[in-house]
C-alpha positions as CSV (number, residue, x, y, z in Angstrom):
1,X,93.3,-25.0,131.9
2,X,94.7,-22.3,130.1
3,X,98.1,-20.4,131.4
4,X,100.2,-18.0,130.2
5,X,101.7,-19.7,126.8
6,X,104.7,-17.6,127.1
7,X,105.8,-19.6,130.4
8,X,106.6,-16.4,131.5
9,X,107.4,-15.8,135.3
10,X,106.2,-13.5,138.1
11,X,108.2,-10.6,138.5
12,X,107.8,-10.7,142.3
13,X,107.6,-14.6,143.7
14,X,109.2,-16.3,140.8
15,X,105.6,-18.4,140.4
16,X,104.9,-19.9,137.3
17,X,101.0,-20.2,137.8
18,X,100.6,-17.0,135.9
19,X,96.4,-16.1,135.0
20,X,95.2,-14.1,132.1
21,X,92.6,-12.0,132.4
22,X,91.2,-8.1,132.1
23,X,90.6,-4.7,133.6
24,X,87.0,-3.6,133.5
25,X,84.7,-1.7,135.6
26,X,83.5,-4.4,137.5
27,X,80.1,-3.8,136.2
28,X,79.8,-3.4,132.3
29,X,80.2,-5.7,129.6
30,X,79.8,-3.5,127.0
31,X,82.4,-1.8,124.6
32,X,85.0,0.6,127.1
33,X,88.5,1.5,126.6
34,X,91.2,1.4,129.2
35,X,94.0,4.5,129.6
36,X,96.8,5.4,132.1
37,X,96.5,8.7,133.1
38,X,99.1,10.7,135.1
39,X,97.0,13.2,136.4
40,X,96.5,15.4,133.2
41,X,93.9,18.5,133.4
42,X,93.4,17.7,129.3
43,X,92.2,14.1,130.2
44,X,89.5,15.5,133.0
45,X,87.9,17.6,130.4
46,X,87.4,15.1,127.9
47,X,91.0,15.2,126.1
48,X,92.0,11.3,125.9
49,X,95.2,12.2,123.6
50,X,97.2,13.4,127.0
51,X,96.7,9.7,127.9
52,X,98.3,6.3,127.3
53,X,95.3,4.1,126.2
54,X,95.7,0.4,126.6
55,X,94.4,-2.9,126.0
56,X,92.6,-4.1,129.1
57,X,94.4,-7.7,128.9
58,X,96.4,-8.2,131.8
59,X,98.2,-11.3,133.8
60,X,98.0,-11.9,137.6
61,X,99.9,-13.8,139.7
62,X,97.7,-15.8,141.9
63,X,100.4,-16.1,144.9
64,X,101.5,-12.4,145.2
65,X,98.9,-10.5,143.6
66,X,101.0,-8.8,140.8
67,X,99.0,-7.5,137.8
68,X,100.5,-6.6,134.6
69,X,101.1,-6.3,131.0
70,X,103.9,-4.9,129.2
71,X,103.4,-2.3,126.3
72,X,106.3,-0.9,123.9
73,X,108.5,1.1,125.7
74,X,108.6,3.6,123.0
75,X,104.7,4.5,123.8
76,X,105.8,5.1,127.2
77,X,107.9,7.7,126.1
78,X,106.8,9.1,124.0
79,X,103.3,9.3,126.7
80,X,105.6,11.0,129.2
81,X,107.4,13.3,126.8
82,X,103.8,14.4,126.2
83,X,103.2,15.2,130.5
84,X,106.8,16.7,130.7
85,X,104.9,19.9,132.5
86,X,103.1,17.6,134.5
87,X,103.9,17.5,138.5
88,X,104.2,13.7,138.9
89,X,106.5,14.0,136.1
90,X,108.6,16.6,137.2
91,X,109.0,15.5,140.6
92,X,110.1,12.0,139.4
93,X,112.7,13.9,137.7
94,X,114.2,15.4,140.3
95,X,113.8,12.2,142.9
96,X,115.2,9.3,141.0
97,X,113.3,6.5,142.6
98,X,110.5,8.5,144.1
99,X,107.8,6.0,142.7
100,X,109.9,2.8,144.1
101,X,111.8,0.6,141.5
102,X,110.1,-1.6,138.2
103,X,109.4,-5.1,140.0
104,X,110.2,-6.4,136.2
105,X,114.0,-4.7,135.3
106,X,114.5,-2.5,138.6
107,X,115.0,0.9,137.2
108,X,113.7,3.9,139.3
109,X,112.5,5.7,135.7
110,X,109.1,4.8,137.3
111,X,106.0,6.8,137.4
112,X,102.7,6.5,139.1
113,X,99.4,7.3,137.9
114,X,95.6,5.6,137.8
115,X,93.3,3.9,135.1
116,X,90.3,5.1,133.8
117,X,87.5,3.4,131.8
118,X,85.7,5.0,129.3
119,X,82.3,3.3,128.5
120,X,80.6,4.3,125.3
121,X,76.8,5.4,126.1
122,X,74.9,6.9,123.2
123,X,77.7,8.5,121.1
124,X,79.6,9.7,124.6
125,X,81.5,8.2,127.0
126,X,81.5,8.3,130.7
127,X,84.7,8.0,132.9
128,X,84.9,5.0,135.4
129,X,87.0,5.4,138.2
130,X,87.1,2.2,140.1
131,X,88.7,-1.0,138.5
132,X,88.7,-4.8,138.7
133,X,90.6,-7.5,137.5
134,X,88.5,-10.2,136.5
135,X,90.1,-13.3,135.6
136,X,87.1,-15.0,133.4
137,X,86.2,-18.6,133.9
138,X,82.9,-17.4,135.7
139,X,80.0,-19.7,136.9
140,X,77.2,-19.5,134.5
141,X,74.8,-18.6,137.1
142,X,76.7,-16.5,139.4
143,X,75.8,-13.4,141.1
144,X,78.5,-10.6,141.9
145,X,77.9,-7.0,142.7
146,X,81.5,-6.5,141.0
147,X,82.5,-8.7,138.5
148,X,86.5,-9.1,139.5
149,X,88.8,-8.2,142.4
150,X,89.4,-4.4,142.9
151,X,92.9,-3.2,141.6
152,X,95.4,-1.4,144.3
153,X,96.3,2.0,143.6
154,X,98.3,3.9,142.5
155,X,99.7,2.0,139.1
156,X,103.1,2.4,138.2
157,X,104.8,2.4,134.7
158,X,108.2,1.7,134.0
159,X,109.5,3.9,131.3
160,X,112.4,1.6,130.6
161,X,110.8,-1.8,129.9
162,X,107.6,-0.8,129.6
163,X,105.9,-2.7,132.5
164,X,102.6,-1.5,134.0
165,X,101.7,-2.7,137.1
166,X,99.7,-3.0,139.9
167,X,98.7,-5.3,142.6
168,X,95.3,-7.4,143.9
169,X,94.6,-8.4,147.1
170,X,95.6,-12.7,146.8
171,X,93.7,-13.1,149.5
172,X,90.5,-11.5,148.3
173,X,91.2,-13.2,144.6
174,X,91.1,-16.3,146.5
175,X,87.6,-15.7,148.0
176,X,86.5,-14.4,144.5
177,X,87.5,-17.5,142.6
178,X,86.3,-19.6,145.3
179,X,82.6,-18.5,145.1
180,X,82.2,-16.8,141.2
181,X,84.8,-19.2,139.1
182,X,84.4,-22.5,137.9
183,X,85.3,-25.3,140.3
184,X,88.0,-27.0,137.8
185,X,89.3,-23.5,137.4
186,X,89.4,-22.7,141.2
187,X,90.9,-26.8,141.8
188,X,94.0,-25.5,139.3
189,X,94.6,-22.5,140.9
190,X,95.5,-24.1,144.6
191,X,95.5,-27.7,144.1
């Protein structure tokens, strides 16, 4: 069963049994792209460039629910130099730890936004607002309303190591796998 090949760690419960798999709309399959968005009015109208776009590959922890990926710090950055009018932004400035503390390196330079999907229909692309992790490995014949396990909001960003994060309800991943997944998959998750 495939892992993550970095034996890399959870940031949270120290767990090894770390799951690869993306953020979609729970519904569509077809060609979308992924961005962070703080709360900018340019992104509402249309604008993408006020947002962080992102590739919807994340990892999960199956025992505490943490999703995330890390990106290049300097993209962080350089994303919230571009919102340095914006409130969230502001506000984070003045209250050092505001958004909580990066479960990856601790710092407070945190800040919280949402995702958004874009799906490409006919030359234009509508904005999803609701998001799932799914972690692949699907029954061939299964039947979900959603495909994956709605994603917690808000989503925080770390601007010093670059983490973005998020968490899953375990409990509902684990009723997910159980009845969508594979069995072999499901038997090395909790064996």
């Amino acid at each position: 069963m495939k892992t993550d090949p970095e034996n890399e760690k959870c940031s949270i419960c120290n767990s090894s049994r770390i799951i690869n798999g993306c953020i979609n709309d729970g519904v569509s399959r077809s060609f979308y792209i992924l961005y962070f968005d703080i709360g900018n009015s340019k992104f509402l109208k249309g604008h993408s460039g006020a947002s962080l776009k992102i590739n919807p590959s994340f990892k999960t922890c199956p025992d505490c629910g943490l999703i995330w990926k890390k990106i290049e710090k300097t993209r962080v950055r350089d994303f919230i130099s571009r919102s340095s009018k914006n409130k969230r932004v502001i506000e984070r400035k003045n209250n050092p730890g505001l958004y909580g503390n990066c479960v990856n390196c601790k710092s407070q330079n945190i800040i919280s936004g949402n995702f958004y999907i874009l799906l490409h229909l006919r030359k234009s692309f509508k904005k999803r607002d609701a998001i799932y992790f799914d972690p692949g490995h699907l029954k061939i014949f299964s039947f979900a309303w959603k495909r994956g396990v709605k994603v917690n909001r808000p989503i925080k960003c770390c601007e010093d190591c670059g983490y973005i994060f998020s968490e899953i309800d375990k409990d509902e991943f684990k009723r997910f796998t159980t009845k969508h997944c594979k069995s072999d998959f499901f038997n090395f998750l909790y064996e």
